[in-house]
C-alpha positions as CSV (number, residue, x, y, z in Angstrom):
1,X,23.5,-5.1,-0.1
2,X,22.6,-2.6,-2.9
3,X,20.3,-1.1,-4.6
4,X,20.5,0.6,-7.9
5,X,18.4,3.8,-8.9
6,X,17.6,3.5,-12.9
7,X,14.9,5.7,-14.9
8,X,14.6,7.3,-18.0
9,X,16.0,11.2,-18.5
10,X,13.8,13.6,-16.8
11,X,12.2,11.2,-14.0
12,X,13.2,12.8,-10.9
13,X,16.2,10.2,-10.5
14,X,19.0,12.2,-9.8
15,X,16.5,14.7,-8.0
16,X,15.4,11.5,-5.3
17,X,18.8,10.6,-4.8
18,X,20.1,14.0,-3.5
19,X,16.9,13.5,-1.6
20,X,18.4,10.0,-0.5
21,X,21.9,12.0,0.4
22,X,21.0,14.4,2.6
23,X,18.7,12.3,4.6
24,X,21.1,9.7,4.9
25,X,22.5,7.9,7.9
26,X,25.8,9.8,9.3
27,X,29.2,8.5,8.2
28,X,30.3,7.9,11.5
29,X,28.0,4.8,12.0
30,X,30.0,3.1,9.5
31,X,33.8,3.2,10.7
32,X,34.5,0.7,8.6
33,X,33.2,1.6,5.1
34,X,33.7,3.9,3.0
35,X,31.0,5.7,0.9
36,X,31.1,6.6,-2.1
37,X,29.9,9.9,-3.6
38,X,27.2,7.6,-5.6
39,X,25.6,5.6,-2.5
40,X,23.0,7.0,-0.3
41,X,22.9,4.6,3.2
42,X,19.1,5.7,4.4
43,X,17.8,4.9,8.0
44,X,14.6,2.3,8.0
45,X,12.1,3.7,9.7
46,X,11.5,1.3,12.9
47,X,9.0,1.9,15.8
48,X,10.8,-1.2,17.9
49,X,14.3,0.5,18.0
50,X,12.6,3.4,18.9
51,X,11.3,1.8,21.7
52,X,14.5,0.0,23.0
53,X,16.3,3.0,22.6
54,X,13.5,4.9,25.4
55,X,13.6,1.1,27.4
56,X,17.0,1.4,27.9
57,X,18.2,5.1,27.8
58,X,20.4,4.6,24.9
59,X,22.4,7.8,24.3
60,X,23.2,6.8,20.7
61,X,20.7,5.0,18.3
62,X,21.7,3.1,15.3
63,X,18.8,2.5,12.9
64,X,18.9,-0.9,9.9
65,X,19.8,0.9,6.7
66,X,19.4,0.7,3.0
67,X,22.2,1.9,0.6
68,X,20.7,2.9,-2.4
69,X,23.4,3.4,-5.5
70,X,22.6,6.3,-8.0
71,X,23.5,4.5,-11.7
72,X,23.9,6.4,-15.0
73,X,20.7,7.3,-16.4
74,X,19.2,5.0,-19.8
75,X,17.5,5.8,-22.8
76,X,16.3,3.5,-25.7
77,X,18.8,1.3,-27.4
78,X,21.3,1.4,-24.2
79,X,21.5,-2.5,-24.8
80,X,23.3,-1.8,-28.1
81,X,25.5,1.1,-26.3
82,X,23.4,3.8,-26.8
83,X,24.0,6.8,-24.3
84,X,25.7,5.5,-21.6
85,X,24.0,2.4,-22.0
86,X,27.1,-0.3,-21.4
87,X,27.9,1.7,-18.3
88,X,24.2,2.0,-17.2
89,X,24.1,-2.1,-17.5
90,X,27.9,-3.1,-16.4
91,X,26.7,-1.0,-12.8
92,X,23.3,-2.7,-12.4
93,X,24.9,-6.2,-12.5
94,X,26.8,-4.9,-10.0
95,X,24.2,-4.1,-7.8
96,X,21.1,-6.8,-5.6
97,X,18.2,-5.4,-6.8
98,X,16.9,-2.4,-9.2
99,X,14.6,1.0,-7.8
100,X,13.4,2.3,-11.1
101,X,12.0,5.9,-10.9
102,X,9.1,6.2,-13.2
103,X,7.1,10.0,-14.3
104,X,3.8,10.1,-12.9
105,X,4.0,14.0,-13.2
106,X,3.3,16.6,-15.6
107,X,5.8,19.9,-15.7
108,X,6.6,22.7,-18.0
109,X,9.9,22.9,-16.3
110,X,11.0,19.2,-16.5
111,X,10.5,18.4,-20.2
112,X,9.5,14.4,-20.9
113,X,11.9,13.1,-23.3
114,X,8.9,10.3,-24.2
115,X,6.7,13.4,-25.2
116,X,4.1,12.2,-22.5
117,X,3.2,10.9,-19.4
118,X,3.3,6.7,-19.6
119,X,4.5,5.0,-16.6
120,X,4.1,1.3,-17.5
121,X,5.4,2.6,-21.3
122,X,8.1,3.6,-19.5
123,X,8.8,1.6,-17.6
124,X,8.3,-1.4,-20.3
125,X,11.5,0.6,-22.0
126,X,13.8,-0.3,-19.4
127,X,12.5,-3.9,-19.3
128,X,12.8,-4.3,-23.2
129,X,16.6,-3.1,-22.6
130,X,17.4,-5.5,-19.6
131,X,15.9,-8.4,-21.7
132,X,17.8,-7.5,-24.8
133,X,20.9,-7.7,-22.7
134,X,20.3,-10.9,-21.0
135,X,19.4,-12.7,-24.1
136,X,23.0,-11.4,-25.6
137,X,24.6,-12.9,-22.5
138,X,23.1,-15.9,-22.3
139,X,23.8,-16.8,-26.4
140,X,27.2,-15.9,-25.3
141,X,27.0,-18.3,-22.0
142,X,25.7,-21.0,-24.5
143,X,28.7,-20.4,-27.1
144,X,30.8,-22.4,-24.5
145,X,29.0,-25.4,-23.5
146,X,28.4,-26.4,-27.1
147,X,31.9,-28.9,-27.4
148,X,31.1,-30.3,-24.7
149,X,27.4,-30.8,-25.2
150,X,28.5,-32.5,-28.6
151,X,30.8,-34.9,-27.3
152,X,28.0,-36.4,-24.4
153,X,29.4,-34.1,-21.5
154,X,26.2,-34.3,-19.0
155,X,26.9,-30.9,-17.1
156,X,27.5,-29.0,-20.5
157,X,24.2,-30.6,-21.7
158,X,22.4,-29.4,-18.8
159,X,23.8,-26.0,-19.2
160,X,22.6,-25.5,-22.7
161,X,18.9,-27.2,-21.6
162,X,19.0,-24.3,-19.1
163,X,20.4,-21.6,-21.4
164,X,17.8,-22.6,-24.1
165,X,15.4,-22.4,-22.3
166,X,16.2,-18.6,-20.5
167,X,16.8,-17.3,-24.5
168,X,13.5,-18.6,-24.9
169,X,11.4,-16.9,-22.1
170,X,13.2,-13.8,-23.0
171,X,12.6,-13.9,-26.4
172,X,8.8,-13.7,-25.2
173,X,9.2,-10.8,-23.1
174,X,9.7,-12.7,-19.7
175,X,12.0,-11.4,-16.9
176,X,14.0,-14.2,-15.6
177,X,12.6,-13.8,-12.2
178,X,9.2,-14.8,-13.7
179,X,10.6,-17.8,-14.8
180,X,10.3,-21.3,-13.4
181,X,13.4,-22.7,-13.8
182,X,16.5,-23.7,-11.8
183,X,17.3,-21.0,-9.2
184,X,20.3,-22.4,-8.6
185,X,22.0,-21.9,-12.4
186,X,20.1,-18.8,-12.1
187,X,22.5,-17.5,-9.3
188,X,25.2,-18.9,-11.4
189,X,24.9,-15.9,-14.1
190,X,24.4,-12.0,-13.8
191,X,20.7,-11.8,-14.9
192,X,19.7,-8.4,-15.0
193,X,15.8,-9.5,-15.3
194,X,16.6,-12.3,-12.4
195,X,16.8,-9.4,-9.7
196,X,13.9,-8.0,-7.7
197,X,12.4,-5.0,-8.9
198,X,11.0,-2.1,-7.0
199,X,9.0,0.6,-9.2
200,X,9.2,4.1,-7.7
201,X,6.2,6.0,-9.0
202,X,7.3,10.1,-8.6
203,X,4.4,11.9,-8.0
204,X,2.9,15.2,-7.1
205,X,-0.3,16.7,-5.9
206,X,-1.6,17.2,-9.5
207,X,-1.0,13.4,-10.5
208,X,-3.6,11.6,-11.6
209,X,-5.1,8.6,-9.5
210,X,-4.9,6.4,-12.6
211,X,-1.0,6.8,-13.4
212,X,-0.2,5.3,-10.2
213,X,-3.3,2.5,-10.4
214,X,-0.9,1.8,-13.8
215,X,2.3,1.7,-11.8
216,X,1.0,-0.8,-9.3
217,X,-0.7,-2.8,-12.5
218,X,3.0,-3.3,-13.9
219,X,4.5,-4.0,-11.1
220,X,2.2,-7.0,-10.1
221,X,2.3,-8.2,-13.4
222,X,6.2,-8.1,-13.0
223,X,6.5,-9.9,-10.0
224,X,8.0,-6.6,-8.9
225,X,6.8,-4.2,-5.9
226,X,5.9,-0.4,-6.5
227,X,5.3,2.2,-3.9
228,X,4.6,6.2,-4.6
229,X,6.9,9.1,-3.6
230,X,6.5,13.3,-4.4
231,X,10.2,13.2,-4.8
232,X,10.4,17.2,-5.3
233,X,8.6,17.6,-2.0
234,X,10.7,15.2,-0.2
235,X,13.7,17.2,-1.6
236,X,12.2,20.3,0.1
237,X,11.7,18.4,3.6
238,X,14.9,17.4,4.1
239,X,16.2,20.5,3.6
240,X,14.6,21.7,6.6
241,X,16.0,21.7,10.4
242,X,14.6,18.1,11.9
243,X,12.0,19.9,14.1
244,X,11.2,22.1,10.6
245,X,10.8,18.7,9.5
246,X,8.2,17.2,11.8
247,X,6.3,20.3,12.3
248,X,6.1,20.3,8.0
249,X,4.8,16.8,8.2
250,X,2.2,17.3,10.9
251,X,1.0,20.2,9.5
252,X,0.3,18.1,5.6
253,X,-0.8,15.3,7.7
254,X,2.3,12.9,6.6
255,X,2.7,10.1,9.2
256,X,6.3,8.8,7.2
257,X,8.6,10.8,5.2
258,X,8.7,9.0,1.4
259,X,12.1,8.0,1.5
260,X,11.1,6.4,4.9
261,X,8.9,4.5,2.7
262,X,11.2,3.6,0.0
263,X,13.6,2.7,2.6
264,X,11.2,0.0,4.0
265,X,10.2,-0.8,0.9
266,X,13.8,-1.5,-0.2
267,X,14.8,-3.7,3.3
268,X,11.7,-6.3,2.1
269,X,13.0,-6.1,-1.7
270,X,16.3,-7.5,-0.2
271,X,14.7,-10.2,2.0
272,X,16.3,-9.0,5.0
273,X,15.0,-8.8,8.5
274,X,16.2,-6.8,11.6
275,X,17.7,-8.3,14.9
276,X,18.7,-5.7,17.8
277,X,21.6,-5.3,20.2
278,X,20.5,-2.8,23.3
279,X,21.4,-1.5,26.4
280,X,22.4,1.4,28.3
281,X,25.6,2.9,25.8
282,X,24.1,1.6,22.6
283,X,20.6,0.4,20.8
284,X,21.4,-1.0,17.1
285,X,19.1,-2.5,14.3
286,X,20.9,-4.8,12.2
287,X,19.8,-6.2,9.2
288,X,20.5,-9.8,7.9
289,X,18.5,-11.8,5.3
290,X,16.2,-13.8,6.0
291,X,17.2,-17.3,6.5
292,X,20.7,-16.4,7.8
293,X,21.9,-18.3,11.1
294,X,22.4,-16.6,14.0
295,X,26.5,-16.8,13.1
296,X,25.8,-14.6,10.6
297,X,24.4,-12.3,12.8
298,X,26.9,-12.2,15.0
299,X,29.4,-11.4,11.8
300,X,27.3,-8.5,11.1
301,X,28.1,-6.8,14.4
302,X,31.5,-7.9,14.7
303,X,33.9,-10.4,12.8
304,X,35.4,-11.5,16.2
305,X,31.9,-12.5,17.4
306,X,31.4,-14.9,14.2
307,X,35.1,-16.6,14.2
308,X,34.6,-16.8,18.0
309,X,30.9,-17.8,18.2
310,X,29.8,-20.2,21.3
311,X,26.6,-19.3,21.7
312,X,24.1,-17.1,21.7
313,X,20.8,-15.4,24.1
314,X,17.9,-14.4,22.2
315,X,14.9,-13.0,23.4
316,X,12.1,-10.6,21.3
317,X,10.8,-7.4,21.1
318,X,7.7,-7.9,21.2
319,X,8.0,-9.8,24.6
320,X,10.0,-7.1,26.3
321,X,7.4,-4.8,25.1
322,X,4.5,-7.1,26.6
323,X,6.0,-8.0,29.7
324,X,7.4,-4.9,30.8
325,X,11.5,-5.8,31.9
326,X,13.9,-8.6,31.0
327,X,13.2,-9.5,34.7
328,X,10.1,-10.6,33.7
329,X,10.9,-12.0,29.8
330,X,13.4,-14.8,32.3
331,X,10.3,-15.2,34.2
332,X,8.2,-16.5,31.6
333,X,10.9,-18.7,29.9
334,X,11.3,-16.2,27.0
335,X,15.3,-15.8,26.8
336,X,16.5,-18.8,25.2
337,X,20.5,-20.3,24.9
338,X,20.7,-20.9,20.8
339,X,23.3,-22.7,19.1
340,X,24.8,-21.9,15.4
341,X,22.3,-23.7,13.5
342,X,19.3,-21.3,14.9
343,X,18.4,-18.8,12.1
344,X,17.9,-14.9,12.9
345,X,14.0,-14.4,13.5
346,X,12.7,-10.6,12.7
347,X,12.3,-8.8,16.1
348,X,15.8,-11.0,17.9
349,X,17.4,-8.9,20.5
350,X,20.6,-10.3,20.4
351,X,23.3,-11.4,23.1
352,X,26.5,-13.1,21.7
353,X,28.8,-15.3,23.7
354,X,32.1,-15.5,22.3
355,X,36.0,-16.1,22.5
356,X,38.7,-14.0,21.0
């Protein structure tokens, strides 16, 4: 699953996703995909894989990851082509959910195409031009039910009740995701304003409080999530040598690294939890979403495991950590046999039984 990276000109976009690059998980933990020079796969930060990884001596770790997909950058009027504005939008359908980087900093060096600093202005831009699209889409959605709506046809009916109803929200400045309304014929159409939204405020040590109060103000007004990064000092971090790294962070008193956060951040945008597979050659986060079965989990670390699913042993975290072995997690009646139908909780360590 993917996340796009949008903003305005000037935003520290491009500059957080060379960030995103060079702190990126390595190639080799994905054998079997290829990434592109656009996608950043980053590591989520996870305490509990840390841990398994120390419980069981695993030589190599494998950390849950988020890939994050740099798309062409958006100015006003992209919904009628402007810039690269047909691009811009034809890559964010493509795409599960939208990062948008918005200025919360002042600079003689980066000049602000807006003329000044105004986050939710900003950040209102990009809205207007997602909106614009999806009402273009939807008249021409509509445009195709409207035989069949004439001559009695219930599901073309239906469909044009739905579709009149999305032009209309729009119309009044409403993101479909803020509407209430069918999810399902929502899924059936590539709503730009129907995916989650993660605001990315870019800050720096002379940013005023109330910029990002404004950021967070948006957000929650948008159903959306927002979290604060100093994008040009994270650039300068993950330049440095990992121990360079910690000692840096230490010494400013930085307990996660901001792409750390955004990382996290982006793993709840998507919904998705983390099961584990450990031992003594390999400990591995996985992530699912939430809701998935444990089949699905199984597909995740191998398709052989899913087409040859029996069953599976679960036990969690948090009781290995309690109770001190996996001796002891039998003892209590913690490892449980589970069956197809049991979905994936957060904190699973996972054993699958299958045939090839």
């Amino acid at each position: 699953m993917e996340i796009g990276i949008v903003g305005l000109p000037n935003v520290g976009k491009s500059s957080l996703f060379n960030a995103l690059t060079k702190a990126q998980v390595p190639a080799e933990n994905f054998p079997f995909t290829t990434i592109s020079p656009n996608v950043g796969v980053v590591p989520v930060p996870d305490p509990r894989l840390d841990f398994l990884a120390k419980f069981y001596n695993s030589p190599k770790i494998v950390p849950s990851s988020v890939r994050f997909v740099d798309i062409a950058g958006l100015v006003p009027g992209a919904s009628k082509g402007e810039g690269l504005g047909n691009q811009f939008l034809s890559h964010i359908r493509e795409v599960d959910a939208i990062a948008q980087v918005v200025r919360c900093f002042e600079s003689a060096e980066v000049v602000n195409v807006m003329g000044s600093l105004g986050p939710k202005r900003d950040a209102e831009v990009i809205t207007t031009e997602l909106i614009l699209s999806d009402i273009e889409q939807a008249q021409r959605a509509r445009e195709k039910y409207t035989g069949g709506a004439r001559t009695g046809d219930d599901e073309s009916k239906k469909r044009m009740a739905f579709l009149d109803d999305i032009i209309k929200g729009l119309n009044d400045g409403i993101p479909v995701r803020k509407m209430k309304t069918d999810a399902a014929l929502v899924n059936d159409y590539s709503f730009l304003t129907a995916k989650p939204v993660l605001y990315v405020a870019n800050t720096n040590e002379q940013t005023q409080p109330g910029l990002w109060e404004e950021v967070k103000s948006w957000a929650k007004e948008q159903n959306a999530s927002a979290i604060q990064i100093n994008v040009k000092l994270e650039g300068e971090i993950v330049s440095l040598s990992p121990e360079e790294q910690e000692a840096y962070r230490t010494e400013l008193g930085i307990h996660e690294s901001g792409l750390g956060t955004l990382a996290r951040a982006g793993h709840e945008l998507l919904n998705q939890i983390t099961f584990f597979t450990a031992g003594p050659k390999e400990s591995h986060a996985w992530n699912v979403v939430r809701g998935d079965s444990v089949v699905k989990a199984a597909g995740k670390i191998h398709s052989d495991m899913e087409r040859g699913f029996i069953r599976a042993e679960i036990f969690n975290v948090k009781d290995l950590e309690t109770l001190g072995s996996e001796g002891a997690v039998r003892q209590a009646g913690k490892v449980r046999m589970e069956g197809r139908d049991y979905l994936t909780q957060d904190g699973d360590i996972v054993v699958i039984h299958f045939k090839v």
